[in-house]
C-alpha positions as CSV (number, residue, x, y, z in Angstrom):
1,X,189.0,65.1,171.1
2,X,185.1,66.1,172.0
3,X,183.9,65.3,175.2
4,X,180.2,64.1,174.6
5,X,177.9,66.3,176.6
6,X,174.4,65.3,177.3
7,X,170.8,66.6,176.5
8,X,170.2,67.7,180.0
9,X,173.5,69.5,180.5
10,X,173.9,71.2,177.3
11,X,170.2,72.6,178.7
12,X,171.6,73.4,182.1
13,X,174.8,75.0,180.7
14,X,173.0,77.4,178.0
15,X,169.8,78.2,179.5
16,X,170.3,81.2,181.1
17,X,171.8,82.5,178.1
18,X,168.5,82.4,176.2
19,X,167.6,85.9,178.0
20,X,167.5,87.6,174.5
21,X,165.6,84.8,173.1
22,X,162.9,85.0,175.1
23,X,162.5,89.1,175.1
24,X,162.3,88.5,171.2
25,X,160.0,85.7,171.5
26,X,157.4,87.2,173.0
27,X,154.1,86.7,171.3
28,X,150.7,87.9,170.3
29,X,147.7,85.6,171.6
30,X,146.1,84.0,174.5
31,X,148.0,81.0,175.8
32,X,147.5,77.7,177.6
33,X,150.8,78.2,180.1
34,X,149.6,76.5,183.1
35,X,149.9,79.2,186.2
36,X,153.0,78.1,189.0
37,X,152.5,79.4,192.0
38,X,156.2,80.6,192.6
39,X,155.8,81.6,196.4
40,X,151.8,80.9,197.8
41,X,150.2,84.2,198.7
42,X,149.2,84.4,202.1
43,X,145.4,85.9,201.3
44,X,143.9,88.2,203.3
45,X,143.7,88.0,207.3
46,X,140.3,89.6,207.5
47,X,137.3,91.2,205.3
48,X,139.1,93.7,203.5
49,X,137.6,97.1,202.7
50,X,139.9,97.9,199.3
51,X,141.3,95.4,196.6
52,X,143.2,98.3,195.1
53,X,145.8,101.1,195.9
54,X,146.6,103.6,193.4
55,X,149.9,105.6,194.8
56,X,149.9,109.7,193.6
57,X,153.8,109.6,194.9
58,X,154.8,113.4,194.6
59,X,158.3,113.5,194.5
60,X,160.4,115.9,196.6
61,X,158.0,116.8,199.1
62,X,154.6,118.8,198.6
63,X,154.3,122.5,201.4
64,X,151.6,121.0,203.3
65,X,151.4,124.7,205.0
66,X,151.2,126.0,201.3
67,X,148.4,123.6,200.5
68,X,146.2,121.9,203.1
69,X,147.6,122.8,206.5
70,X,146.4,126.1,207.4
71,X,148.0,128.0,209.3
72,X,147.1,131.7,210.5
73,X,150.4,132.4,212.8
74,X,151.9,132.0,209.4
75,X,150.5,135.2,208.1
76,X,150.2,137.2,211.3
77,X,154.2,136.2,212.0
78,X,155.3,136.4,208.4
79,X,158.4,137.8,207.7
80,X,160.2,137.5,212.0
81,X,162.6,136.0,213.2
82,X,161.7,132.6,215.3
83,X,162.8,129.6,216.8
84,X,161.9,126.3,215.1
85,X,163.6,122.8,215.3
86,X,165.4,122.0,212.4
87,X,165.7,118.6,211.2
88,X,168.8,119.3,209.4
89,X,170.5,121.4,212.1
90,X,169.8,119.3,214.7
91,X,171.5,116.5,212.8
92,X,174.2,118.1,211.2
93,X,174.9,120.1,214.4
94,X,172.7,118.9,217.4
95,X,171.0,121.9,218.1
96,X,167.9,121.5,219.2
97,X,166.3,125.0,217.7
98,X,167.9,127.8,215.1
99,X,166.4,131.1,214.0
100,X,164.5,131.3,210.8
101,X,162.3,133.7,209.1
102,X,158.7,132.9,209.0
103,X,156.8,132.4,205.4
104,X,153.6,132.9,204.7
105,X,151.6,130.7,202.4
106,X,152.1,132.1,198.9
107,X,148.2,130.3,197.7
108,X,145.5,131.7,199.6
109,X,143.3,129.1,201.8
110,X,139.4,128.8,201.7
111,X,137.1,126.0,203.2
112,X,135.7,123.8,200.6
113,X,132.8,121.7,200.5
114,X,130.3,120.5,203.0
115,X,132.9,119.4,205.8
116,X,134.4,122.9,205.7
117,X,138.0,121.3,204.8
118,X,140.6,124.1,204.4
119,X,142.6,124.0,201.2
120,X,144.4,126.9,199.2
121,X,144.2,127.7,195.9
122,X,147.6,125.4,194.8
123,X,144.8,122.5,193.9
124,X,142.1,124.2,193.3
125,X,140.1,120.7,191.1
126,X,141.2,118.6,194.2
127,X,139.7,121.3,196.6
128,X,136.1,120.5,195.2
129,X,136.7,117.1,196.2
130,X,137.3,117.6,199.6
131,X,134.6,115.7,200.7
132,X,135.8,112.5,199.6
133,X,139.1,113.0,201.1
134,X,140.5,111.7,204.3
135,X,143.1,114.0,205.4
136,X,145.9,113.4,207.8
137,X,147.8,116.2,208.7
138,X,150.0,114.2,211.4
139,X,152.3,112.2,209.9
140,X,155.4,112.2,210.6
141,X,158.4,110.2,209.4
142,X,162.3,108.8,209.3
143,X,165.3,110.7,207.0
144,X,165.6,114.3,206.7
145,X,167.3,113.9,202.8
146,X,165.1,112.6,200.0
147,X,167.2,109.4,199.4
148,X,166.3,107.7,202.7
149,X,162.9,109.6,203.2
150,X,162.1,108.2,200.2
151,X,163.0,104.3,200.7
152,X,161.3,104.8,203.8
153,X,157.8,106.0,202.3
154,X,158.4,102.8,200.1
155,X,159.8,100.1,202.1
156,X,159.8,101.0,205.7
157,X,163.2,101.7,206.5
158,X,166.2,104.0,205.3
159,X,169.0,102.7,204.5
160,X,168.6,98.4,204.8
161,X,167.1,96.5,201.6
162,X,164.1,96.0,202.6
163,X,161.0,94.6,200.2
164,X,158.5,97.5,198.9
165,X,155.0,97.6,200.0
166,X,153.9,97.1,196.7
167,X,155.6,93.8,197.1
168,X,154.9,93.1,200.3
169,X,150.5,93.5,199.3
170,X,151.4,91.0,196.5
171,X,152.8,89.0,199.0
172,X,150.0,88.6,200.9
173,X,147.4,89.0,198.3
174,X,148.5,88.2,194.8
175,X,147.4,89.1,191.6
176,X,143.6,89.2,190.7
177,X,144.5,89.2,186.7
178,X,147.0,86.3,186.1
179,X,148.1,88.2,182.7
180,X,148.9,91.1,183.9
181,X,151.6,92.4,186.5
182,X,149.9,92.8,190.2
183,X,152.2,95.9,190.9
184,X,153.2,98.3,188.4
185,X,155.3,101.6,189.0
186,X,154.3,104.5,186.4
187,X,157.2,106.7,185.8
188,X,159.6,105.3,188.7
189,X,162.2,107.8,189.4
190,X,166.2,106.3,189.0
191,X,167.4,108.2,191.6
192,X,166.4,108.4,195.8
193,X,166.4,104.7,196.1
194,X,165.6,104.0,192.2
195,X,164.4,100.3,191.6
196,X,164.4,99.8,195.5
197,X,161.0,101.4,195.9
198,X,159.7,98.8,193.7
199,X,161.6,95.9,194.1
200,X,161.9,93.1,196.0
201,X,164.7,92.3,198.4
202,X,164.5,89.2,199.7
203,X,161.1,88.2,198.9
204,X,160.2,86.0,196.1
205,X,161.5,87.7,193.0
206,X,157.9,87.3,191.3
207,X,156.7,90.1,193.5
208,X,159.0,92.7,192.4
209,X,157.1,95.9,190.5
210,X,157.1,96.7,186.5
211,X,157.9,99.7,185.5
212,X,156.5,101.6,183.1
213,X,158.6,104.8,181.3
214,X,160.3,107.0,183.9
215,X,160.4,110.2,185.9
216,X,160.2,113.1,184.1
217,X,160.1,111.2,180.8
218,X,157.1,111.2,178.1
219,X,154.0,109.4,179.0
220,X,153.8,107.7,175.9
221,X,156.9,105.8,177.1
222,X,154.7,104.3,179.5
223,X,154.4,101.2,177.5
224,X,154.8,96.9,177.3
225,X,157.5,96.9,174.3
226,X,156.9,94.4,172.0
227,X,160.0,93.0,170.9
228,X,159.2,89.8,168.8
229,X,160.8,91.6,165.8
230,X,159.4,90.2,162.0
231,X,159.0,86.6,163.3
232,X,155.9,84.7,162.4
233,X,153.4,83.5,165.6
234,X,154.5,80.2,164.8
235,X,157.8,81.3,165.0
236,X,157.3,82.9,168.4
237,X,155.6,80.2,169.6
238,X,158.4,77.8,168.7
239,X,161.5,79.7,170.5
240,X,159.5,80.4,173.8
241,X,158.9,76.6,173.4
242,X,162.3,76.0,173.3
243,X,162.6,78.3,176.3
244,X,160.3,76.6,178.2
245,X,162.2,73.7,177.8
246,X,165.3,75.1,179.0
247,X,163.6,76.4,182.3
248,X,162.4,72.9,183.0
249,X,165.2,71.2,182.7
250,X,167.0,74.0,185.0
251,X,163.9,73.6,187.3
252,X,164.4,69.7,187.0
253,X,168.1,69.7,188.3
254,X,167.4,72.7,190.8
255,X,164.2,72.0,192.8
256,X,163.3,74.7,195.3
257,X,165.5,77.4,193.5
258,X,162.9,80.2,193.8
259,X,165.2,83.0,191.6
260,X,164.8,80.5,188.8
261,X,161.7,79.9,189.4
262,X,161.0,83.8,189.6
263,X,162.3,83.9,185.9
264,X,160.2,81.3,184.5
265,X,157.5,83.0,185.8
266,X,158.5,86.3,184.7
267,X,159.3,85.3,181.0
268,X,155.6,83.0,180.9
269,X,153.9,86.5,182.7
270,X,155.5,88.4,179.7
271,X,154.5,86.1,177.2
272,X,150.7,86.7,178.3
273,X,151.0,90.1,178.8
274,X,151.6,90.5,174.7
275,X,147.7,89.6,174.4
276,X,146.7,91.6,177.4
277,X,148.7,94.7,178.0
278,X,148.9,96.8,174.9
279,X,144.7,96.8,175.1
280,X,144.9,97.7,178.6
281,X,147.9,100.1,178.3
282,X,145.8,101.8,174.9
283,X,144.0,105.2,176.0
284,X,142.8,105.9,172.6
285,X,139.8,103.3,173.7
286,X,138.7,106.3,176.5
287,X,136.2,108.5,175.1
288,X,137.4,112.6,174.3
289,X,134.8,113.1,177.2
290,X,137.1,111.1,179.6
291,X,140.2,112.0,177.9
292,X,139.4,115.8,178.8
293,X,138.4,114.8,182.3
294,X,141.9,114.2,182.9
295,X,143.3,116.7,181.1
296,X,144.8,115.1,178.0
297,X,145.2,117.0,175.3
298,X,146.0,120.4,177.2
299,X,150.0,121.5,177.4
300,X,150.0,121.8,180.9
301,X,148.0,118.4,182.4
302,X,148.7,116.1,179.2
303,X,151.7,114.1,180.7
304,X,150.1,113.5,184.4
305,X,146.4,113.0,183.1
306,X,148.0,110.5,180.5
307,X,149.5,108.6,183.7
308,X,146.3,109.0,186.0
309,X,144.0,107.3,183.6
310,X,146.4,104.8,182.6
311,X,146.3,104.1,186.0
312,X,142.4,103.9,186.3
313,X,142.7,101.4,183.1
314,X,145.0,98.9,185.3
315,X,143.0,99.2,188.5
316,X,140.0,98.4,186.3
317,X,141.7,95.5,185.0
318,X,142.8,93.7,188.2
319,X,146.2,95.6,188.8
320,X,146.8,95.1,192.7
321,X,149.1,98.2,193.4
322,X,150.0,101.0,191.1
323,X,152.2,103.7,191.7
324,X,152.5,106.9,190.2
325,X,155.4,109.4,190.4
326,X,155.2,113.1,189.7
327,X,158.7,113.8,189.9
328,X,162.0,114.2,187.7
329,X,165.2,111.6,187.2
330,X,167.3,114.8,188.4
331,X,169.0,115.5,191.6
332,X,166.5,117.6,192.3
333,X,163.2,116.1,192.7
334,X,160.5,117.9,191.8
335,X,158.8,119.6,194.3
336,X,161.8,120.4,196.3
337,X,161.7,124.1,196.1
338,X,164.5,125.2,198.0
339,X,164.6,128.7,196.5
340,X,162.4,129.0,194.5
341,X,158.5,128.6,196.3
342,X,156.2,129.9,193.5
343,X,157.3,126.8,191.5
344,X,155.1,124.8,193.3
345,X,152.4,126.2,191.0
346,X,153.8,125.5,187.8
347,X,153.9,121.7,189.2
348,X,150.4,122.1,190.9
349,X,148.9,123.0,187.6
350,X,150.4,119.8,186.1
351,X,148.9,117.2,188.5
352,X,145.2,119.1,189.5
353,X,143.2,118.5,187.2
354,X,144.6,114.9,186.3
355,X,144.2,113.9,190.0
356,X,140.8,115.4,190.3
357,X,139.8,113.7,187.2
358,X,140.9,110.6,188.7
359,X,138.8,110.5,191.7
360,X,135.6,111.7,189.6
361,X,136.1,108.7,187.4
362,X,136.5,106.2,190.0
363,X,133.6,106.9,191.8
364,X,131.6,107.6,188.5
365,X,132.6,104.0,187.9
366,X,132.3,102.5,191.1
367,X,135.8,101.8,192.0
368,X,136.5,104.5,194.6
369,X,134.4,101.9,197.1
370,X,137.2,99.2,197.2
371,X,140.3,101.2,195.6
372,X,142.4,103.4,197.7
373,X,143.6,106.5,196.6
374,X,146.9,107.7,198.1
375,X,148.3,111.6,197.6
376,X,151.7,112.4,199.4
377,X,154.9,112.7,199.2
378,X,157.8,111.7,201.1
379,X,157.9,114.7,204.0
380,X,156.3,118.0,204.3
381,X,157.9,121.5,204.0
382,X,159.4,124.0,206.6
383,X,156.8,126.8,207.6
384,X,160.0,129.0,207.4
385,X,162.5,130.4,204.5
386,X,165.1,128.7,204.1
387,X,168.7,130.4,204.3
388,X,165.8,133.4,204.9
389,X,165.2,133.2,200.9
390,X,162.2,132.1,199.2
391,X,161.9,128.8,199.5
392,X,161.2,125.9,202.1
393,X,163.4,123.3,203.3
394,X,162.4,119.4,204.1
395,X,160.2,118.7,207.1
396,X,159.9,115.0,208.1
397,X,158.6,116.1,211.4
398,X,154.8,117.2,210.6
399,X,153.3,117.1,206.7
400,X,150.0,116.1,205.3
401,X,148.7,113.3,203.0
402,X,145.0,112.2,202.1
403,X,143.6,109.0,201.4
404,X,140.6,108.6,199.3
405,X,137.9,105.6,198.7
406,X,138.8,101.9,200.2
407,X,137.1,102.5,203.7
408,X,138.7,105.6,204.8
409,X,136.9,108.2,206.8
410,X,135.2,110.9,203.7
411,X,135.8,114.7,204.6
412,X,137.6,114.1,207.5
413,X,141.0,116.1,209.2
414,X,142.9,113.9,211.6
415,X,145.3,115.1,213.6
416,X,147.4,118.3,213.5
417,X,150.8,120.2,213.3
418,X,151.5,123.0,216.2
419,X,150.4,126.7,215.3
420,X,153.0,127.0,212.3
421,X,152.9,123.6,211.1
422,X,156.0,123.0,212.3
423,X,155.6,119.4,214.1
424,X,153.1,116.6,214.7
425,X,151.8,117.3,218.0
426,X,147.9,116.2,218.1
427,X,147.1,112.3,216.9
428,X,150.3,111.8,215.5
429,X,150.8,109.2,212.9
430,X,154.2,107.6,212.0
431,X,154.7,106.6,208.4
432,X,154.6,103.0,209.8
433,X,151.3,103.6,211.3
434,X,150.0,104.5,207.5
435,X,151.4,101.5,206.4
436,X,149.5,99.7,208.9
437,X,146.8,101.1,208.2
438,X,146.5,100.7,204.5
439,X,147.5,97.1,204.5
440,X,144.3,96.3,207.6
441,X,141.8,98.4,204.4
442,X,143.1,95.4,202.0
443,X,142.6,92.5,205.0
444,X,146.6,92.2,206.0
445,X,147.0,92.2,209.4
446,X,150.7,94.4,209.4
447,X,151.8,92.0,212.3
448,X,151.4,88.8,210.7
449,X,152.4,89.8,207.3
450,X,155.9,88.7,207.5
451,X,158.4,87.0,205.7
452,X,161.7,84.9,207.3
453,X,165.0,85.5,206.0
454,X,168.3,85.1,207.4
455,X,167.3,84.0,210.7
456,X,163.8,86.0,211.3
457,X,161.0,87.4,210.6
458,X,160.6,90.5,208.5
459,X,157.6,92.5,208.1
460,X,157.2,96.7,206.7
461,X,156.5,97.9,209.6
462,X,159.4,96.3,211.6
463,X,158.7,96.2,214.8
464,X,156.5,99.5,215.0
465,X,153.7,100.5,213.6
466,X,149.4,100.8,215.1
467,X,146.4,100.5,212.8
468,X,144.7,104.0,213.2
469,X,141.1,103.1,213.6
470,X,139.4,106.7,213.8
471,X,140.2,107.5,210.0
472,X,138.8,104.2,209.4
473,X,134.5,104.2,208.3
């Protein structure tokens, strides 16, 4: 004999079931779904300076003594035998210093622009933007492999789950374009912390980052797929109906079950994404002029300068944090040139003229005032051979990244690596102090932008971390 099952249970039982039903009922057109505010953002804690970040994340670790740190003792020492302190020795072994032979830059250094900036040759489009560019060539950070180097660029700490800070800004600040994702990750890599560096942890579920292709992979996979199949709108209108429905009435018997009420969100955000995103996500709309600005359509720059001004088209559309990875979905990320140093230019030619396109149509547009551009990766390079062969090893104690736009200090070098660019010894800056410091440009105080789970209060910085004011206009 049948047991009669109600309405509301049958509802309760099969809803999260309808997964596949709502990917294939997402629909074309603008909707009426009223917006629910799944976890309040906190808004901002004072004026902020930037609305925007736009993340240039260069995988594997960019020779900051190869490109913007120069170094003379490197040339004049090139090729003896030295002590340095190696980051992997001294863990591995304990020793506080080993022998190595001393590189010198293979790109040959020049000062650029009106502020005299050193830069080599490796980005020679970026160099005539120097100018614009607040470099800091102090930081220093936590994790001497890429895996937790990486998580700790991303979320603040190396080896614990912790949120993103493209989570944690939508956090505090939200969304300014209710159909389209605040955070989106361009060409996330799977490996070195994968979905961690855009996800979530234990915050609201709502605030976790959309990806967009993958590392390494096509830009043109870059893409919102549409997956409503033959049906008619009507038809798609009906099943996400149905879905809504079933969300309710899971809502209904679960109040205060934020997961759930992350998924409703996400499936509702989806649905209005349909109307918004493909126009958004379309760069045949860009003009050849534009188009060739960022080098589309040349072998070399077409991926990357697909990627930057996809990039643009979001910040321009109300996109809170984007992030953009130059890097593979291989062991070996891609500027981790071990043995192999003159591959740095093959990459270098793929992401200079994109990036410098980038920054020349933001301020063209006047975006660059209240969007921050960020260039790094997660450590530097070794100012010495590896293994004495021909490449660099990591270097998490003294690297180089710039900032550009959002209220940061134009044409400015602060701080500096010793005489080899060995270690941050002048103005040092942690990699929680940049955190800091980005979050204070879009109004978030890094102190009070916390979170309590599981007893306390959590925040990106931890318990570390100093706003540094002198890079700041």
């Amino acid at each position: 004999m049948l047991t009669p099952i109600s309405r509301r249970d049958w509802l309760t039982a099969t809803g999260c079931g309808f997964g596949a039903l709502a990917l294939a009922g997402l629909a074309h057109g603008e909707t009426t779904i009223p917006q629910r505010s799944v976890a309040p953002h906190m808004g901002p804690h004072h004026a902020p300076r930037a609305k925007r970040i736009i993340f240039l994340f260069m995988q594997g670790g960019v020779s900051h003594v190869d490109s913007y740190d120069y170094k003379p003792r490197l040339i004049q020492n090139d090729g003896q035998k030295m002590g340095f302190e190696d980051a992997r020795v001294k863990a591995n072994t304990g020793k506080q210093t080993s022998d190595h032979r001393v590189m010198k830059p293979l790109w040959k250094f020049a000062q650029h622009g009106q502020s005299g900036r050193w830069a080599s040759d490796l980005f020679p489009e970026v160099a005539k933007h120097v100018d614009d560019l607040c470099f800091i060539h102090s930081l220093h950070t936590e994790g001497v492999a890429h895996g937790p180097a990486t998580l700790f660029l991303h979320c603040g700490s190396t080896n614990f789950v912790r949120p993103s800070m493209g989570s944690w800004v939508m956090y505090g600040l939200g969304s300014e374009n209710h159909n389209l994702p605040g955070f989106v990750s361009i060409a996330p890599s799977a490996g070195n912390g994968g979905s961690r560096n855009y996800g979530t942890a234990f915050l609201p579920a709502i605030y976790q980052g959309t990806p967009l292709g993958r590392a390494g992979g096509p830009a043109s996979a870059a893409r919102i797929q549409n997956l409503h199949g033959p049906l008619t709108p009507e038809q798609q209108r009906s099943r996400f109906d149905l879905l809504r429905e079933l969300h309710q009435e899971q809502l209904r018997s679960r109040p205060g079950d934020r997961e759930l009420e992350a998924i409703a969100e996400s499936y509702e955000l989806a649905w209005r994404m349909q109307a918004n995103a493909p126009e958004t996500l379309d760069l045949s709309r860009e003009t050849p002029e534009t188009q060739s600005l960022y080098g589309i359509g040349e072998k070399a720059t077409d991926n990357f300068g697909k990627q930057c001004l996809l990039a643009r088209r979001l910040s321009e559309a109300g996109v809170r944090y984007i992030q953009v990875t130059y890097g593979d979905s291989s062991a070996n990320p891609a500027w981790d040139q071990h043995s192999n140093m003159p591959k740095h230019g093959d990459h270098a030619r793929a992401v200079d003229k994109p990036i410098s396109g980038l920054l020349t149509d933001l301020k063209r547009r006047g975006l660059l005032e209240d969007t921050i551009v960020w260039w790094g990766g997660e450590f530097g390079r070794t100012p010495y051979a590896q293994s004495n062969g021909t490449g660099r090893d990591h270097n998490p104690g003294g690297f180089t990244v710039w900032l550009a736009g959002g209220g940061f200090q134009p044409g400015i070098a602060y701080g500096a690596t010793d005489e080899f660019g060995a270690l941050a010894v002048e103005n040092k800056v942690h990699m929680h102090d940049l955190h800091a410091t980005i979050l204070h440009q879009l109004g978030l105080d890094h102190e009070r932008l916390t979170y309590r789970y599981a007893g306390r209060d959590f925040r990106l910085t931890d318990v570390h971390g100093h706003v540094v004011r002198e890079i700041l206009s």
